[in-house]
Backbone as CSV, one residue per row, in Angstrom:
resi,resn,N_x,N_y,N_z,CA_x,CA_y,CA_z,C_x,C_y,C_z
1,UNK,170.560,88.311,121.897,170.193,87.131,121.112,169.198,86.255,121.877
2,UNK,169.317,85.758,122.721,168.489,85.467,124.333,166.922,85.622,124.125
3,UNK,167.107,87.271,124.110,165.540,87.448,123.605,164.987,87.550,122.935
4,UNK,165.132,86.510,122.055,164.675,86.151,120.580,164.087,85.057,120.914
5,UNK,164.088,84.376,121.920,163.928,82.958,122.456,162.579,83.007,123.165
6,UNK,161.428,82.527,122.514,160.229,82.779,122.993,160.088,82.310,124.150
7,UNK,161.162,81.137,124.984,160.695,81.046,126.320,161.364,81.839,127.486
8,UNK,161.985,83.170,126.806,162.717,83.919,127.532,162.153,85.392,127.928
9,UNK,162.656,85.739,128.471,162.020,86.933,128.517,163.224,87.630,129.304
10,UNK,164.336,88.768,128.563,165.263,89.194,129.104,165.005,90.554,128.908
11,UNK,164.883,91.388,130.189,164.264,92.722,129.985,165.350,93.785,129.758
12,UNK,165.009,95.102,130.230,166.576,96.021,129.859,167.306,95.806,130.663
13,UNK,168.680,96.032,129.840,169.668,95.847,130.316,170.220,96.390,131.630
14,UNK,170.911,95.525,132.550,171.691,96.537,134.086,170.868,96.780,134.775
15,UNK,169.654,96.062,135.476,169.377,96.982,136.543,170.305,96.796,137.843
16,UNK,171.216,95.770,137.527,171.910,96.449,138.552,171.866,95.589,140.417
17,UNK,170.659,95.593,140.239,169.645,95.525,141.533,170.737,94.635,142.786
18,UNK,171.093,93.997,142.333,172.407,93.344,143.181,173.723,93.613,143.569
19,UNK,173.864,94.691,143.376,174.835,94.996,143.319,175.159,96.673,144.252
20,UNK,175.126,96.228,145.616,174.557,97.458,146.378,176.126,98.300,146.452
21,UNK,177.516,98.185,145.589,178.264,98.620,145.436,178.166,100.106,144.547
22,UNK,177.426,99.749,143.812,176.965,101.036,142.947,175.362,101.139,142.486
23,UNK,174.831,100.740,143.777,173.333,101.529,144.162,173.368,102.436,144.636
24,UNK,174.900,102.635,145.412,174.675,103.814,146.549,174.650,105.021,145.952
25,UNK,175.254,104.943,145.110,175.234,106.068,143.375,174.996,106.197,142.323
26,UNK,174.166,106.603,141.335,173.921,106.039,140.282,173.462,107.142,139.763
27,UNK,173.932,107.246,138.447,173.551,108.014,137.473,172.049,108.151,137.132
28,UNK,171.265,109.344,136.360,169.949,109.089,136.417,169.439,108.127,135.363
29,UNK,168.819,107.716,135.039,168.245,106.918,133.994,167.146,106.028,133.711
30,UNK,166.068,105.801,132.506,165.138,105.798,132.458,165.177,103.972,131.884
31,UNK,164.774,103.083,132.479,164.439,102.776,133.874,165.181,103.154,134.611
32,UNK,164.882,103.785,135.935,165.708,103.970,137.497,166.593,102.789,137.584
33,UNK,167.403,102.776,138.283,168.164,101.160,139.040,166.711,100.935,140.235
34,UNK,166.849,100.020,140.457,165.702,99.558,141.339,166.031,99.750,142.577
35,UNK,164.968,100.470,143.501,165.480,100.700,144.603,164.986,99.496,145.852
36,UNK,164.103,98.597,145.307,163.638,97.296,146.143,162.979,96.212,145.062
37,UNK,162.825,95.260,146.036,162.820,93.718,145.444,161.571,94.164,144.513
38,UNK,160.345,95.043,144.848,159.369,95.158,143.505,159.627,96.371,142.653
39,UNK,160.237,97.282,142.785,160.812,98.103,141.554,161.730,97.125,140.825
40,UNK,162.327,96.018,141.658,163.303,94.560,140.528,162.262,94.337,139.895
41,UNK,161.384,93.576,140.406,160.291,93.007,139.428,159.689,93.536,138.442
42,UNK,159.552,94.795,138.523,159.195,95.508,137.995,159.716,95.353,136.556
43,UNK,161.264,95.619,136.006,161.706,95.197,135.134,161.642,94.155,134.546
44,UNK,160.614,93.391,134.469,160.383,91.999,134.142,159.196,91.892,133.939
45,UNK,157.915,93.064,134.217,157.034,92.629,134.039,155.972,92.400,133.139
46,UNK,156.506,92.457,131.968,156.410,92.156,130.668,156.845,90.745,130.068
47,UNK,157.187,89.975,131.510,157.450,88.351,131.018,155.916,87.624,131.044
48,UNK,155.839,86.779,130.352,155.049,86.019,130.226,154.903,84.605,131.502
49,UNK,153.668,84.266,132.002,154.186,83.526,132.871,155.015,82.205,132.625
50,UNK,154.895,81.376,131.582,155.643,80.200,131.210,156.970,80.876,130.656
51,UNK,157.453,82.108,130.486,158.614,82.731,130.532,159.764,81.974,131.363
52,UNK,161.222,82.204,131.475,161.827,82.226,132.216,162.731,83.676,132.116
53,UNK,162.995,84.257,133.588,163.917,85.987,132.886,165.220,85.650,133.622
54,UNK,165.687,87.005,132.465,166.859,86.939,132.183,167.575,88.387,132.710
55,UNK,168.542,88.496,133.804,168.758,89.892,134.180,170.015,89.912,133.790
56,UNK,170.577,90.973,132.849,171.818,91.008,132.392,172.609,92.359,132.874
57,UNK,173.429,91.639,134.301,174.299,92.592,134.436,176.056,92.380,134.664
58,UNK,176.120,92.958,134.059,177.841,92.049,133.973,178.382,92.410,135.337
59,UNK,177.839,93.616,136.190,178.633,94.205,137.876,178.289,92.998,138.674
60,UNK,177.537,92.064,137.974,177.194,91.323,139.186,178.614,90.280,139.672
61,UNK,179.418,89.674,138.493,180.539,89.340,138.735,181.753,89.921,139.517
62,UNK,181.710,91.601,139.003,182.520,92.314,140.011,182.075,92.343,141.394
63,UNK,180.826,92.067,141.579,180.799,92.513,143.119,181.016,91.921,143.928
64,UNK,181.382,92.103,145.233,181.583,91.322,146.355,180.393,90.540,146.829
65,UNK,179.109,90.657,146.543,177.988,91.074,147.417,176.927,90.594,146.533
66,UNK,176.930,90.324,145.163,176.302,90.298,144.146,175.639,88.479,144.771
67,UNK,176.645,87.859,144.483,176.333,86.327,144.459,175.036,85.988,145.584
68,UNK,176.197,86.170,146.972,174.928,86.050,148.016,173.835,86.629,148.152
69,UNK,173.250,87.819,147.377,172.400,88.754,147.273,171.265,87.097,146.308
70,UNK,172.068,87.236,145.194,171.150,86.745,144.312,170.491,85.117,144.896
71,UNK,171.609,84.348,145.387,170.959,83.153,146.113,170.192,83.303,147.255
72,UNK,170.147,84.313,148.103,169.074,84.681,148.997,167.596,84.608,148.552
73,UNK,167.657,85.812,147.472,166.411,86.238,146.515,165.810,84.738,145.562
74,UNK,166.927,84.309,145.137,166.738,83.019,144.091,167.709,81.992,144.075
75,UNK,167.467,80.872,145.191,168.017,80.066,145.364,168.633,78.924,143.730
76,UNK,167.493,79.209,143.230,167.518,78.297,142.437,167.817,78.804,141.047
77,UNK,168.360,80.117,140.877,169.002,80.731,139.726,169.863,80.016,138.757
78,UNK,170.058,80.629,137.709,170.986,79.880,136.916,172.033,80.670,136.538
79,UNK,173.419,80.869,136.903,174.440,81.793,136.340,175.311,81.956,135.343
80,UNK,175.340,82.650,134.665,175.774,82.819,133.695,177.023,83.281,133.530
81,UNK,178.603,83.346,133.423,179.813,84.404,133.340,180.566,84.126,132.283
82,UNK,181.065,85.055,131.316,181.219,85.826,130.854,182.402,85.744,130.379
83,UNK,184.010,85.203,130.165,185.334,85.510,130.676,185.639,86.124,129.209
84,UNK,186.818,87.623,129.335,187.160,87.648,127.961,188.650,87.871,128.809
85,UNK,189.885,88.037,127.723,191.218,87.585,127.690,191.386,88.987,128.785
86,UNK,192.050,88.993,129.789,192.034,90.458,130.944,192.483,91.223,130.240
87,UNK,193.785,91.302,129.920,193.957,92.771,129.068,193.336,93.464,128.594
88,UNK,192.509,92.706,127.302,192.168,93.379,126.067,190.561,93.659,126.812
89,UNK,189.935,92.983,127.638,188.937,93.471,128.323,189.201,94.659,129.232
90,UNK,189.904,94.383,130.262,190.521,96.049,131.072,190.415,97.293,129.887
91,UNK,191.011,97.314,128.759,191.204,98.625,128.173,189.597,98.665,127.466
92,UNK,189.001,97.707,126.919,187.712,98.232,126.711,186.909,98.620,128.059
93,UNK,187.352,98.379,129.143,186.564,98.849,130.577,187.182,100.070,130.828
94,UNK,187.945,100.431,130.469,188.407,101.831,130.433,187.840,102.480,129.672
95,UNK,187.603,102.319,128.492,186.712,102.861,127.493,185.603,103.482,127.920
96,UNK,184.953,102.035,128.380,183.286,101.873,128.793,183.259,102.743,130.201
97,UNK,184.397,103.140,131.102,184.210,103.746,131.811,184.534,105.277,131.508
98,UNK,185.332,105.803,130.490,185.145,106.956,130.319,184.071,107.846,129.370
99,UNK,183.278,106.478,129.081,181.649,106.745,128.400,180.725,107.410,129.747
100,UNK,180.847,106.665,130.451,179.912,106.413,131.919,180.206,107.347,132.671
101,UNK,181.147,108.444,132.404,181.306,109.622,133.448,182.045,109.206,134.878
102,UNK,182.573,107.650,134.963,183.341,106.991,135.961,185.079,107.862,136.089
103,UNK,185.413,107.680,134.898,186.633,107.822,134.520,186.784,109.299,133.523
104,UNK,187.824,109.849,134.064,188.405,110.907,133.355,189.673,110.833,132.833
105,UNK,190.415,110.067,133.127,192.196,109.822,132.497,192.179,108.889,131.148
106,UNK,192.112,109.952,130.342,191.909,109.190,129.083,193.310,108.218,128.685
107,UNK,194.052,108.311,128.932,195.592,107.853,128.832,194.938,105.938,129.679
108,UNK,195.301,104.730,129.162,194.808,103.504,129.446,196.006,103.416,130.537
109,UNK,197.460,103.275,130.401,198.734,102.860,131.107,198.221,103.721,132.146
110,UNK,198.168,104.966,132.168,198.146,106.378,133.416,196.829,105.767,134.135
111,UNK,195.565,105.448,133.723,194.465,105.155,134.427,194.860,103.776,135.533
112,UNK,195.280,102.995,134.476,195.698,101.648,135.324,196.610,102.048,136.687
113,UNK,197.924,102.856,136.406,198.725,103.319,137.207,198.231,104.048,138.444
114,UNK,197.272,104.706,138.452,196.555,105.723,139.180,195.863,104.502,140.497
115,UNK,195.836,103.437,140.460,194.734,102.162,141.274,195.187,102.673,142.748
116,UNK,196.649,102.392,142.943,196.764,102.617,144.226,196.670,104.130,144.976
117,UNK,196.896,104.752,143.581,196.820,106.655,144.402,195.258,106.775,145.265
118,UNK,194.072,106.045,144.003,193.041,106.240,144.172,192.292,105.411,145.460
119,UNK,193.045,104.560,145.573,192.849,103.617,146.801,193.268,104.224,148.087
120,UNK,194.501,105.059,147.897,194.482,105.885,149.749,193.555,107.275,149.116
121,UNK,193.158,107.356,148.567,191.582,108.697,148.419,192.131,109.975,147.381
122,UNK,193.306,108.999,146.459,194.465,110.252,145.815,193.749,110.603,144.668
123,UNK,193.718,111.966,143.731,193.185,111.537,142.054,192.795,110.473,141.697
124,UNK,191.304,110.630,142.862,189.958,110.306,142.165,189.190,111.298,141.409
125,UNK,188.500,111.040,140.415,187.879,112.063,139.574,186.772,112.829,140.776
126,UNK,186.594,113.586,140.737,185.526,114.348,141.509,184.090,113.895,141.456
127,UNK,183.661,114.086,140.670,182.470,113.857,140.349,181.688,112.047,139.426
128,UNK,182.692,111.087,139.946,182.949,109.812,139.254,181.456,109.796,139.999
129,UNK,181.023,108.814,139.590,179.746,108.086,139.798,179.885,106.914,140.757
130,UNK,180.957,106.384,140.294,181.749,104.732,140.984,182.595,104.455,140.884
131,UNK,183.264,104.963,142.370,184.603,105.594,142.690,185.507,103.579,142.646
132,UNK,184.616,103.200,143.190,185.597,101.693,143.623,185.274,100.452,142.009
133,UNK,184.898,101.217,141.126,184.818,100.299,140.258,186.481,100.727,138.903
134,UNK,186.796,102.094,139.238,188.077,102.597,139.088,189.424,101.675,139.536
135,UNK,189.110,100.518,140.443,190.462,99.688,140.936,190.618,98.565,139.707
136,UNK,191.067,98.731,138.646,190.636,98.515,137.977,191.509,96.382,138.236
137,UNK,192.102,96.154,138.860,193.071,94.806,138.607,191.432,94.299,139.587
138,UNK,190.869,94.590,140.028,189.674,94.235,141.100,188.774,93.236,139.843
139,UNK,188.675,93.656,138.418,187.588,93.313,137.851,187.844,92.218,136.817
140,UNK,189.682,91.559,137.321,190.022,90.152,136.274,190.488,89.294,137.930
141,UNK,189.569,89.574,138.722,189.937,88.032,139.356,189.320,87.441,139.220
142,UNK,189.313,85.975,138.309,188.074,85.728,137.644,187.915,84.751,138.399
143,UNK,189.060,84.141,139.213,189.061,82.968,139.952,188.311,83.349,141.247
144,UNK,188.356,83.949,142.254,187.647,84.464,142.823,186.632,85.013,142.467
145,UNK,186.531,85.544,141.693,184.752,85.830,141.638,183.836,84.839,140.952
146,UNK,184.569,83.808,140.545,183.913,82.862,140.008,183.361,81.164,141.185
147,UNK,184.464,81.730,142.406,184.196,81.141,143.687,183.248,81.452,144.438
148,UNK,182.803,83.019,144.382,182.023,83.305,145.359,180.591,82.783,144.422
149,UNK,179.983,82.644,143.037,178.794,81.563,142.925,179.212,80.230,143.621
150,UNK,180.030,79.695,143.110,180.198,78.185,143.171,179.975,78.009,144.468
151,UNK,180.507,78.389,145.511,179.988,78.496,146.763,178.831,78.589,147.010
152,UNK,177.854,79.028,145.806,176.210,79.653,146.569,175.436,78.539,146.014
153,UNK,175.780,77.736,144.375,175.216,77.396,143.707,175.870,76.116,143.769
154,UNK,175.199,75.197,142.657,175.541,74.060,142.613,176.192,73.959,141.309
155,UNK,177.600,73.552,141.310,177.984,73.518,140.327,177.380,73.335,138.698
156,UNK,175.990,72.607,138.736,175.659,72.285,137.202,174.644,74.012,136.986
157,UNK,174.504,74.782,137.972,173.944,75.807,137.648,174.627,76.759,137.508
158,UNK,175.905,76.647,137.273,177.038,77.780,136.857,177.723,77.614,135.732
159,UNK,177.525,78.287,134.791,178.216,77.765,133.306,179.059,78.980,133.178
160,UNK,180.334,78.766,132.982,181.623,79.301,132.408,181.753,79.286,131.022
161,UNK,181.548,80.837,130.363,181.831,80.957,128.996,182.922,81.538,128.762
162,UNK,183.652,81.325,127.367,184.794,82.300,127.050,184.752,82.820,125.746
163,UNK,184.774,84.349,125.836,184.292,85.268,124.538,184.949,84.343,123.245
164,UNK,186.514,83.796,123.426,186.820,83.444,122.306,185.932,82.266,121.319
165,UNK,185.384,81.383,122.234,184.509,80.440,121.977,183.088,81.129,121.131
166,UNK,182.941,82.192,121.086,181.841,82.954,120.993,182.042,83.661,119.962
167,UNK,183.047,84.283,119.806,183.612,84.369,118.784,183.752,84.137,117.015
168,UNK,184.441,82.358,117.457,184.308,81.907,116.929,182.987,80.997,116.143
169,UNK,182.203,81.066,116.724,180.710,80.058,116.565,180.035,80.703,117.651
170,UNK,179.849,81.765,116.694,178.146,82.342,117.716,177.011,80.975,117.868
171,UNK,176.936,80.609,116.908,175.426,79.101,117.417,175.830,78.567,118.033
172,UNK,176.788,77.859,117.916,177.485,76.393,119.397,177.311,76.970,120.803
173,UNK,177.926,78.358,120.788,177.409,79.163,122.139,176.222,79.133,122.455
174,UNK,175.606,79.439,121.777,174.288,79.612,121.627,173.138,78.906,122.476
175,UNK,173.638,77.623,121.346,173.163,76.515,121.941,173.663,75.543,123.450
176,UNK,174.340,76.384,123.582,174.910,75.469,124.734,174.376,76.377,126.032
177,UNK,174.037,77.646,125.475,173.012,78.258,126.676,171.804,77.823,126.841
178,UNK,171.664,77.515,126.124,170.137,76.970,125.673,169.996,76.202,126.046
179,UNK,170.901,74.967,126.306,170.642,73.422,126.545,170.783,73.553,128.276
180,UNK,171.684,74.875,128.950,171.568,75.140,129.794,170.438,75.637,130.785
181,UNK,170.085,76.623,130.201,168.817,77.034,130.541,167.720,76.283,130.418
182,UNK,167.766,75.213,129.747,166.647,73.896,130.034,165.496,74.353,128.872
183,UNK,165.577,74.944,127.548,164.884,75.309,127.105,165.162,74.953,125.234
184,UNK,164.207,75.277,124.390,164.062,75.018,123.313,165.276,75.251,122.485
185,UNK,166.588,74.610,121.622,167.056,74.794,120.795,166.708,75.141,119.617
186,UNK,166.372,76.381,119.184,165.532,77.244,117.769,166.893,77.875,117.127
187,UNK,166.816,78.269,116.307,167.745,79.108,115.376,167.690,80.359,116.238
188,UNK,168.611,80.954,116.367,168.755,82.419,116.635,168.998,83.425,116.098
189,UNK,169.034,84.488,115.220,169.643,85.369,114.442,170.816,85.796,115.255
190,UNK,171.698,85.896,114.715,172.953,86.335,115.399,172.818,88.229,115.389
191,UNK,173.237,88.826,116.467,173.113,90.140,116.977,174.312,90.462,117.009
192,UNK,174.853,91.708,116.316,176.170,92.222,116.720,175.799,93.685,117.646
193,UNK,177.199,93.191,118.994,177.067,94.735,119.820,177.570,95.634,119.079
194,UNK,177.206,97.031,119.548,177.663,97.874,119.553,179.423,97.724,119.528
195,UNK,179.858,98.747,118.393,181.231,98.868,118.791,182.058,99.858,119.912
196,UNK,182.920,99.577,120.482,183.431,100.057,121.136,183.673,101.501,120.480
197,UNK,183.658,102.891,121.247,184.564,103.932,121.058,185.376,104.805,122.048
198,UNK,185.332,105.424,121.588,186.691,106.413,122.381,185.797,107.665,122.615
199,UNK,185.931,107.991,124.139,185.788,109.460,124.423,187.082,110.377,123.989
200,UNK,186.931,111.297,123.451,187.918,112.052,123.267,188.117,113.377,124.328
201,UNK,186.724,113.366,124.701,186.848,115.011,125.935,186.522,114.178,127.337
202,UNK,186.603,114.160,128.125,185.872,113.101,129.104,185.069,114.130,129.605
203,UNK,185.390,115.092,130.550,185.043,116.538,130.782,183.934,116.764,130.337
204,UNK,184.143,116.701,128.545,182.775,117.747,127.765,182.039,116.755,127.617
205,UNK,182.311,115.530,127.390,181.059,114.681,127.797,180.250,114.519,128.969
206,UNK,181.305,114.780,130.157,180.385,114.700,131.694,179.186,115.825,131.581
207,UNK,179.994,116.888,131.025,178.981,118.640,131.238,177.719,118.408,130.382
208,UNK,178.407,117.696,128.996,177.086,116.975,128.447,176.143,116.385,129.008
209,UNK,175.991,115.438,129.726,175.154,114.742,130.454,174.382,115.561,131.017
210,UNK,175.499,116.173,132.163,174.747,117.574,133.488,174.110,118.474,132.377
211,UNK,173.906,119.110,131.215,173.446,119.528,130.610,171.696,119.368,129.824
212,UNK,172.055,118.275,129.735,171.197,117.407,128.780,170.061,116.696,129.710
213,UNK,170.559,115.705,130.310,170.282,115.173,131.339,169.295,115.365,132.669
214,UNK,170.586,116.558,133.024,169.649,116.968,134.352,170.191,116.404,135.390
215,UNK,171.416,116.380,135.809,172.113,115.825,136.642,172.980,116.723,137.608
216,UNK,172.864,116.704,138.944,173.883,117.677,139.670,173.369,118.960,139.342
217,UNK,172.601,119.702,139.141,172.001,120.644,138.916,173.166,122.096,138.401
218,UNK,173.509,121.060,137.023,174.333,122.500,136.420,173.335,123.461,135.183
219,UNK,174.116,124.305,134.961,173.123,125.203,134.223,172.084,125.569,134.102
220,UNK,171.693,125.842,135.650,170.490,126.598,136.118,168.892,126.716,135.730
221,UNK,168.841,127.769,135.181,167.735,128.170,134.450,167.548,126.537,133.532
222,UNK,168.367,126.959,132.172,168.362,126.289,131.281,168.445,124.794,131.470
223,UNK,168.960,124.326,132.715,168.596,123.174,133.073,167.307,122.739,133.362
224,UNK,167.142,123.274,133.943,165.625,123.433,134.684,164.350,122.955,133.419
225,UNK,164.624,124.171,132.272,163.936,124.376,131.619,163.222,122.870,130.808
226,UNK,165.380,122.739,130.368,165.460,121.014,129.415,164.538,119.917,129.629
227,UNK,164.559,120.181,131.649,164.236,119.121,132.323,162.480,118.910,132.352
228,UNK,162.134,120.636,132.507,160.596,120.474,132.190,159.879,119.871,131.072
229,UNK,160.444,120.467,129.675,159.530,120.350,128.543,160.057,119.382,127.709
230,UNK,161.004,118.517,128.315,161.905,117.139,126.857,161.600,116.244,128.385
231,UNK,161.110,114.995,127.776,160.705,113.493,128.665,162.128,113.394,128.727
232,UNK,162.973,112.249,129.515,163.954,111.849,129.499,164.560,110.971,128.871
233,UNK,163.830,110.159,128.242,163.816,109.598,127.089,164.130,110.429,126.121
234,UNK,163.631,110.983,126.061,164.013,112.051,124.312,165.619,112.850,124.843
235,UNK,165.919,113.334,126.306,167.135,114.249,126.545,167.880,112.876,126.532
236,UNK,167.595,111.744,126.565,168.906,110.416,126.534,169.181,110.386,125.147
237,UNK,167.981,110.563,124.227,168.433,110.186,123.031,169.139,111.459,121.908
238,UNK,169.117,112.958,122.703,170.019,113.670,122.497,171.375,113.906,122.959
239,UNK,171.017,113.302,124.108,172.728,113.334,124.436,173.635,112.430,123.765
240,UNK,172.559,111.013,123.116,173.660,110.240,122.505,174.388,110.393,120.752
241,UNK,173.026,111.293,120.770,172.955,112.047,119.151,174.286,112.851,119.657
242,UNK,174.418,113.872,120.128,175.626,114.990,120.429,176.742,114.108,120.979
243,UNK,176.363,112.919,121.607,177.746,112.645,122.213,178.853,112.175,120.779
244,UNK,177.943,111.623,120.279,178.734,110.815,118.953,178.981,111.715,117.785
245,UNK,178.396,112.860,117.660,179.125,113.667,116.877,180.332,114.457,117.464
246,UNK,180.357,115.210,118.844,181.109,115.952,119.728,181.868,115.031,120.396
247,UNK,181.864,114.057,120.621,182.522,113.620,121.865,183.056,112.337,121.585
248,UNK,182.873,111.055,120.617,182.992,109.902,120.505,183.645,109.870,119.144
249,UNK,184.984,108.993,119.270,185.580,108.440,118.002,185.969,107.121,117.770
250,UNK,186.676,106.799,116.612,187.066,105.165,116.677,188.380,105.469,117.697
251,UNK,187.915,104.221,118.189,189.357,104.177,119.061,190.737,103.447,118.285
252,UNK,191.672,104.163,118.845,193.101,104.222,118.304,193.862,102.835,118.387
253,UNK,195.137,102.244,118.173,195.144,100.922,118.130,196.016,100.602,119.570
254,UNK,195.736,99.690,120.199,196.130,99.906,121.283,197.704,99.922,121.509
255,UNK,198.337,100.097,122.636,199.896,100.386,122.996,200.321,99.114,122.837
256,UNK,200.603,98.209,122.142,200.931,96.936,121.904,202.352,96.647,123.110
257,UNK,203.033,97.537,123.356,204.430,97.306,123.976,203.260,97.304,125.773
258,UNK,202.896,97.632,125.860,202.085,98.338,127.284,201.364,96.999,127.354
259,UNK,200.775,96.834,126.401,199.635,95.594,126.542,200.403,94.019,126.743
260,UNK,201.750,94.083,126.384,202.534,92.861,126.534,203.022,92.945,128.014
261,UNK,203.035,94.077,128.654,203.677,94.190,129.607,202.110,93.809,130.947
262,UNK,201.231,94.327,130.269,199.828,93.926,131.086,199.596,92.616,131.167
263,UNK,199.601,92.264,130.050,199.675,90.372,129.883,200.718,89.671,130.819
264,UNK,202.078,90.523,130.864,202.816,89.789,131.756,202.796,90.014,133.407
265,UNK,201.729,90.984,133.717,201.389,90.977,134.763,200.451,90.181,135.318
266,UNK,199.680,89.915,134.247,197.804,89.189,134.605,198.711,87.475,134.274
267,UNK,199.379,87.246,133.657,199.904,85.926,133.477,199.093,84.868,134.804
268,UNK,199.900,84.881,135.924,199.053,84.409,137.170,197.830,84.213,137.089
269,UNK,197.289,85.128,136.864,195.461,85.182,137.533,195.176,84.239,135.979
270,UNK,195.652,84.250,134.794,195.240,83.277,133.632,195.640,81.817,133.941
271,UNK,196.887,81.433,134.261,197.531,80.447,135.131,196.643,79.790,135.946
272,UNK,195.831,80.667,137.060,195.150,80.439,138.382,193.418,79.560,137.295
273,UNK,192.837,80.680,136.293,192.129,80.370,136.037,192.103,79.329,135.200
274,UNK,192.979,78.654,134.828,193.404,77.639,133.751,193.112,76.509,134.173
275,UNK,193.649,76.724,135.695,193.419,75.316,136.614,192.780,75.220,137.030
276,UNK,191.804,76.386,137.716,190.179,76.254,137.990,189.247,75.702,136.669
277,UNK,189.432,76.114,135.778,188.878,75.730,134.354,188.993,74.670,133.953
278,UNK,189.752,73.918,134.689,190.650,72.605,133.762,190.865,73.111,132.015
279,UNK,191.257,74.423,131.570,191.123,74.222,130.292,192.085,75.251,130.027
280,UNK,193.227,75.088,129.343,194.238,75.729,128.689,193.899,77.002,128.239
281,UNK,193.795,78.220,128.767,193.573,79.622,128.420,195.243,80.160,128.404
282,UNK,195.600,79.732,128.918,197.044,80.594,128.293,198.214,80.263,127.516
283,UNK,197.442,79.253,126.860,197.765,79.210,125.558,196.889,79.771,124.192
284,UNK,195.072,79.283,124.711,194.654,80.090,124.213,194.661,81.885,124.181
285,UNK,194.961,82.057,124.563,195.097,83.798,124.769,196.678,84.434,124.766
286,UNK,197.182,83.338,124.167,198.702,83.895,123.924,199.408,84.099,125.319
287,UNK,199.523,83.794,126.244,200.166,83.700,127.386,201.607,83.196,127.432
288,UNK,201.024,81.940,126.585,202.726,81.098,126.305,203.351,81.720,125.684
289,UNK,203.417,82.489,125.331,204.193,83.527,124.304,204.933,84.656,124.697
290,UNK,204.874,84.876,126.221,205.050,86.055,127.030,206.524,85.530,127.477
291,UNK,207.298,86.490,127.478,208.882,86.356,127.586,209.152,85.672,129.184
């Protein structure tokens, strides 16, 4: 929606560039992740100079490393985060990670369960891409990762959003980025994401990729071949054609008994963030409701 905003200029999505947690690996893809400060720029250089840009990567919150990276580079940044209710976000990050070739345990309870096996080096997927983004309780400390900006930045350059707010009144959001970012309040057309789905093979989607793709050098010849005479652009936009007929469904409704029991684990860290927030999230998010 952002870049609809003529004084914006928000280029493709994820590069990532901050986030040297999962630079060290990375899937192939057209743009590359950036491997220095002017392959960053690079992604941007289609802004206009009275522009201001916009880099949208949500790892930057997970990372350890992200914040101080970015106030080094750009002292004077403006941050943006993100918060949605932990639960119901964790199982769409499960999702989104068994899209991404991260994750293979299609089962949500069994993946979650698996954190500490995978933490002494137990059933990790083999061939994961981003082995430490799998811990999965790592990616709702919102209180802590919402410390390590505040620490870099000055509080009026850190704005705290919450999906439900967004939700409800896509414009008020809207506008309140807007008034943030120091820039023109215009109408926006409202944009809906993509919906969430479900891998159903995790497997035949990975081989997909290595197939299609050109990744890890499976299927020889015929790899080879794919890789010569289809741009990568065109093998991305077949793999997503095949993934969604072969490989992608609506996802199922979640374990409601499992998900009460997740809620009553994350309770705390909503608690913690309530009072960093000064603002009642666990009531908003049904917390008070937890036995």
């Amino acid at each position: 929606m952002l870049a609809q905003h003529p004084q914006i200029f928000v280029g493709e999505k994820e590069p990532r560039y901050f986030v040297p947690e999962m630079r060290l690996r990375d899937f192939r893809r057209i743009p590359e992740t950036p491997k220095d400060l002017d392959e960053y720029k690079e992604w941007f250089a289609g802004a206009a100079p009275e522009q201001i840009v916009g880099d949208v990567s949500p790892a930057y919150l997970w990372s350890k490393h992200a914040a101080e990276l970015i106030a080094q580079a750009q002292p004077e940044a403006r941050i943006i985060a993100f918060l949605r209710e932990p639960a119901s976000f964790l199982r769409s990050l499960h999702m989104q990670w068994l899209q991404s070739y991260c994750e293979v345990e299609t089962d949500f309870k069994k993946a979650l369960a698996l954190e500490e096996p995978r933490r002494r080096g137990e059933k990790m997927p083999q061939n994961t891409y981003w082995p430490n983004v799998l811990f999965y309780s790592e990616h709702v400390r919102y209180v802590e990762q919402l410390r390590r900006y505040r620490d870099r930045f000055p509080r009026e350059r850190v704005l705290v959003l919450i999906y439900d707010d967004y939700k409800r009144d896509n414009e008020a959001t809207v506008s309140t980025v807007l008034r943030f970012l120091d820039v023109d309040e215009i109408p926006i057309r409202v944009h809906r994401a993509k919906p969430t789905v479900e891998v159903r093979a995790p497997r035949v989607n990975s081989v997909l990729r290595q197939l299609i793709v050109g990744d890890r050098g499976v299927a020889g010849a015929l790899n080879r071949s794919i890789k010569t005479l289809t741009p990568m652009r065109a093998r991305q936009g077949l793999l997503h054609t095949v993934r969604k007929r072969v490989v992608f469904a609506e996802p199922r409704p979640p374990d409601e008994v499992f998900m009460a029991e997740l809620r009553q684990r994350l309770k705390p860290e909503v608690v913690a963030l309530s009072e960093y927030l000064e603002r009642d999230l666990v009531t908003l998010w049904g917390y008070d409701e937890l036995g």
